[in-house]
Structures are given as C-alpha cells and as structure tokens.
N, C-alpha and C positions, 0 to 999 in steps of 0.2 A: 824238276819243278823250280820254279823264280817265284818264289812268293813278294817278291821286293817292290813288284810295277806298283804294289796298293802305297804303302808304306812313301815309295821317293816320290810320289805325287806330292808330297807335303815336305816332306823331309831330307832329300838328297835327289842331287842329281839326276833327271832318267835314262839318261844315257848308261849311265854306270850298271846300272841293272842288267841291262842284256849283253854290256859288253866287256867285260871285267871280270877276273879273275885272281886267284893271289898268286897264280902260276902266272901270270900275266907278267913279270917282274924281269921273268927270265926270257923275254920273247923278242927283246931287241934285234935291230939290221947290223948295226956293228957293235963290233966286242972290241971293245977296250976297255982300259982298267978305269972303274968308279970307283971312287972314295964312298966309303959306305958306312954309315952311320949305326955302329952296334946295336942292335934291342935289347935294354936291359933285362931284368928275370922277370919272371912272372911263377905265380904260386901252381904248384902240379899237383898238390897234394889237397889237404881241406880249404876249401874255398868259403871265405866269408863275404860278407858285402863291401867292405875295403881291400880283397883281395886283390890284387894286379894280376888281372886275367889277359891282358891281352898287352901287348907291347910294339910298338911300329919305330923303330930308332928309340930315342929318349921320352918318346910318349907313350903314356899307360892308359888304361881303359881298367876301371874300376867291374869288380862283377856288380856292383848295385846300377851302374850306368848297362852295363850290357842286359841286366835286367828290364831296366827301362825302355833299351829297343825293341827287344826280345818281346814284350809286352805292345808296344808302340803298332809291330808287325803283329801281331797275333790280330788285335782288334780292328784294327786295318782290314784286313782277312775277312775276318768273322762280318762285318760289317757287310764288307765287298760280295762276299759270299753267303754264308752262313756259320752259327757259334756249331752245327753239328762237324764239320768238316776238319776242322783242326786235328782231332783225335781219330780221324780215318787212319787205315793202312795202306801204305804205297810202300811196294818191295818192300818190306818184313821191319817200317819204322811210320809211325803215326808222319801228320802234313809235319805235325809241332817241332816234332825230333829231326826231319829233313828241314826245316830252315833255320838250325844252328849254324851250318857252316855258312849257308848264304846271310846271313847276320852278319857273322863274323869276317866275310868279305866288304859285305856294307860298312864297317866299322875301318877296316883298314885303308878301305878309300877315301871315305873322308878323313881320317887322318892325314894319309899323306897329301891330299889334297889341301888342306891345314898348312902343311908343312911349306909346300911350295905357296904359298898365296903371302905366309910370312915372310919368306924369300924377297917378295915382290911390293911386300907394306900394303896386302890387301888386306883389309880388318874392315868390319862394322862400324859407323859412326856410333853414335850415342844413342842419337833419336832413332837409329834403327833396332839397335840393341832393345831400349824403351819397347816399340811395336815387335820385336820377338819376343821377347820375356812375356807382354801381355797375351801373344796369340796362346802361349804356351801356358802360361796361368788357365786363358779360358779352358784349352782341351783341360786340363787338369779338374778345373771344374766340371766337366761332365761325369769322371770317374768316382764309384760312389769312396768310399772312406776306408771301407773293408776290401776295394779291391785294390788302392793304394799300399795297404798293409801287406798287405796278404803278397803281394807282388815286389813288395820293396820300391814303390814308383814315389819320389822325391822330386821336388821344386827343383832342384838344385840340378840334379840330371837331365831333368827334363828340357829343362832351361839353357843348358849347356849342347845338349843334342841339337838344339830348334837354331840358338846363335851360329852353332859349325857348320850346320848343316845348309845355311845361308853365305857365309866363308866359303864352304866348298862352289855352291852354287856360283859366286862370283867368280873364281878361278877356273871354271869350268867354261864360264861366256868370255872369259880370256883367252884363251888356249883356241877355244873354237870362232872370233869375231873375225878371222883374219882367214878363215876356213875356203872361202869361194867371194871369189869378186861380185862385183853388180854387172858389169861388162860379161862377162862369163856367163852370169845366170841370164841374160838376154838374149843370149843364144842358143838357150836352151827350149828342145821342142820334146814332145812325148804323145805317143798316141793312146787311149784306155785300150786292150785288148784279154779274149780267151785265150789260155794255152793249154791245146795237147802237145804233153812230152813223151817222148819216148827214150829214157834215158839209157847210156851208152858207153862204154869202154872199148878199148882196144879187143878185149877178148869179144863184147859181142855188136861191134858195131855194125857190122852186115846185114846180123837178125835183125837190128832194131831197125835198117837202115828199111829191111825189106816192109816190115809191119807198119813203119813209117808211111810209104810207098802204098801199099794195101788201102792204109786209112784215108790217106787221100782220094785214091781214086772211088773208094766208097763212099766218100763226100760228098762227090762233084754227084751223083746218083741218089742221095736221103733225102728224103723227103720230108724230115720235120727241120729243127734249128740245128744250131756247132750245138748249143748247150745241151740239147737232146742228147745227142749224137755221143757227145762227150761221156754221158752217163751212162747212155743203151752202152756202150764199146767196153765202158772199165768199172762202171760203177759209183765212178767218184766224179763229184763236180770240176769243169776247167777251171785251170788256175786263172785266176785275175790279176793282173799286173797292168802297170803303167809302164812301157816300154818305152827308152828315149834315146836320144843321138851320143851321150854320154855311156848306155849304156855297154859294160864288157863283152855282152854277146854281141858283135857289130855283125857278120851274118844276121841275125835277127830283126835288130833294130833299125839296121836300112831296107827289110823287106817291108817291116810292119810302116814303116813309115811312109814308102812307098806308093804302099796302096790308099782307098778310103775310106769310108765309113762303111760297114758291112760288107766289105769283101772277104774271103777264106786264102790263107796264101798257101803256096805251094810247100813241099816239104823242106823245112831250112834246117841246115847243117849245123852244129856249134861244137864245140869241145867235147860238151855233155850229153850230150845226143843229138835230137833230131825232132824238133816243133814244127808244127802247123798253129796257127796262128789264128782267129776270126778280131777283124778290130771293129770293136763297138762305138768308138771312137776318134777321129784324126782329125787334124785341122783346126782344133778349135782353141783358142785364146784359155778357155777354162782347164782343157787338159793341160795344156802347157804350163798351167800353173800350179798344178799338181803337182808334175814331173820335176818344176824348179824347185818346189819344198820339198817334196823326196830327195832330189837329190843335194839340196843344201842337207838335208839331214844326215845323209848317207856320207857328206864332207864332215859335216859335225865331226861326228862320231870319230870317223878315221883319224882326226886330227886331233882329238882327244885322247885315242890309244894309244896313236904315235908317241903323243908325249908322257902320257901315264906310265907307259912302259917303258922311256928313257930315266923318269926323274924315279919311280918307285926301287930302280936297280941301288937310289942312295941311301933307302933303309931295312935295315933288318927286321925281321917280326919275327914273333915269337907269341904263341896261342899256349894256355893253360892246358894241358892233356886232362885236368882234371873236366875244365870246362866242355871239350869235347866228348869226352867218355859222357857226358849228358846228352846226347844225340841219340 
C-alpha cells in the first residue's frame, strides 16, 4: 500500500511516492567511493515529542514533527477515502500501522532533498515563505483544538513541513527541467490501444506463444468487440495503454503504430510475451499529446531517481527502533 499519493498532492513531491525507496540509496550504476555524511543518534528507547527519531546526515526530525505527518497523511486518507478505513486490517496490521514506514520514507526524501537544494542556494524567498506559513496556518485552522492536542499537531511543525516541502518541490523541477528536450518531444508519436498479453518466459514461451496464436485466429472469427472478446477469453478487462515510438517494446510499438484506427494486429512478439493489440486510436494530434506527456513524465521520474540515488549514497540515516516498533 502507498498511502502517500493523498498526502504529496499538497506536501511533497509526487514523484517520490511511487518511486522511492530508503533502499533506493544503494541502487547506483557505478560504485565508487562517496564521502558520506554520518547520521547522528536518535533516541531507541522512550520517545518524547523532542525526541530525535529520525536522522538523515546531521538532520534530525523531531517525534512531534513526525507526528505532524503522521497526522497530516492520516487525514488526507480519511478524507480521500473514509475515517472507517484507517483502522482496517491488511496482512495482520491496521492502513495506520502500514504507513509508518511509508512516512518515514516521505521524511527522508524531503530531507535529503533539502540537503541537495542547499547545495545549490535553493531556499524560499520571503514573500513565499509569508504564502506558505499562511496556507499552513489556514489547514491548521480547520483542525478542531482537541485534535491538535491530542495529536501533538503545532504551528511550528506544521509550518516547517509546508516550507521544505516547497524546497524539495523546487529541487525536484531541477533535477527533472533538463529531463527531454522540445526537439525530441516533437517527434514523438503514440497510438491509444487494447492489450491482450500473454505473458512469457524462457521456460513457457512456446505455450504462450501457441495460445497467442489460438487467440488470434479466434478473433479474426467473433463476432462481438476486442473488448468483448478480451473478457469472454480471461475474464479481465484489456489493458489500455498509450503505445509510442519511444516505447521499450519496439516489436510492439512499430506494429501498433502501423496500422489504424480499429484495426486488430497480428500476434507480436516481445521479451515479455506475446500481445495482440486492437488500436482505438492512431494518427491523431490529441493522442500524440498524450503519449508526449507520458513520456516527458516517464523522463521526469527517471531523472529524478537517477539522481536521488547518486546524491542520497552522501548521507547516513538512521530511524528510532522505538519509532518503528509503533508500526
């Protein structure tokens, strides 16, 4: 579960959410030796609201700020979903108790995210500062008095999460502005299309290659839609994709593109298996523009990780066992 997509709508990055890890640190292309920025301690034992629960290099995260996300995500949730769901069970720990760590990942990446933006003399002006402080005053004003108490949720944290959390945001449209040219995206074409897969391996690509083979020729013979077709065969709806000239499956993407609007293609081969294809879509200016924003997004990211994962190898962290053992 990612309880975080509700939460970074407001507060961090969205990227970060689906792509991010704290094992992420270790994932670099080359190994060489990084100067690495010690984590100082953090408390293991009884945790107060000054406690240092959490440490990235020389930066600390207090438990009453980790409260304040901790909180921040909850209601985010609750809102997005419902207040009954939080306290559900999923694999033998309520939603609440499974988005500790994904918390505690959110926390480390805006940190180091932080870290690198000082690097670079990213900071907030003033008058921005001013419009953060006040957006985060008003959320605050929604929350009634007893649930600030009761939650340990302070100005002060709050205020502090809303300003990095705009830091990080700025270092992130850094990192990724430089991501895909305009020349490049201009070239980019994509058709909307269904996919039956039939996915595959070395051990049974023949089987799948045959059922592939089967399903086609039962195609070219149905007599209702692909979508029909797709359902009566497996039960599950074709996948939707935006298929384009960029894309890794090029078997695929030079067949789909190919053809045109409502055609069915032939059985196409790829690493993974073995797709048939119906495109509901080709030729048109509007898919093409689709296919550019997916895949400027698809560069986003990439280029984001790449570097999140070279500069996070420069610091240490270190998580409260105490703080976890509350999971």
């Amino acid at each position: 579960m990612n309880l975080l997509n509700s939460i970074s709508k407001r507060l961090v990055v969205p990227v970060l959410v689906a792509a991010m890890s704290i094992s992420l640190a270790a994932c670099g292309s080359e190994k060489k030796e990084v100067k690495v920025e010690d984590a100082v301690s953090v408390e293991n034992g009884n945790i107060s609201s000054e406690s240092k629960v959490i440490a990235v290099g020389d930066e600390t995260v207090t438990y009453s700020e980790y409260q304040t996300y901790y909180w921040l995500a909850k209601r985010d949730y609750e809102n997005t979903y419902t207040d009954k769901l939080w306290g559900c069970q999923v694999d033998g720990d309520t939603i609440g108790q499974h988005a500790v760590e994904d918390i505690v990942r959110m926390i480390i990446q805006v940190k180091v995210l932080g870290k690198m933006a000082k690097e670079k003399g990213i900071t907030i002006a003033v008058d921005e500062k001013q419009d953060i402080d006040y957006k985060a005053d008003q959320y605050l004003d929604t929350l009634k008095d007893d649930e600030k108490v009761k939650n340990n949720i302070t100005a002060e944290a709050t205020r502090k999460i809303f300003e990095e959390s705009e830091v990080a945001r700025k270092m992130y449209d850094v990192i990724t502005a430089a991501a895909v040219s305009n020349d490049s995206v201009a070239n980019l074409h994509g058709a909307e299309v269904l996919l039956l897969k039939y996915s595959a391996d070395d051990k049974n690509r023949e089987e799948m290659r045959a059922q592939a083979n089967a399903a086609a020729s039962e195609l070219k013979n149905y007599q209702g839609n692909f979508y029909s077709y797709v359902l009566d065969k497996t039960g599950k709806q074709p996948t939707e994709e935006i298929v384009g000239n960029m894309d890794e499956r090029k078997n695929l993407s030079g067949a789909v593109l190919g053809l045109g609007t409502s055609k069915v293609s032939n059985v196409i081969e790829e690493k993974d298996g073995f797709y048939i294809a119906y495109i509901v879509k080709s030729g048109a200016k509007s898919v093409d523009k689709k296919y550019q924003e997916q895949y400027i997004r698809q560069q986003q990211v990439k280029a984001f990780q790449d570097e999140y994962a070279a500069q996070s190898k420069r610091y240490g962290v270190k998580v409260s066992k105490s703080l976890l053992s509350k999971k």
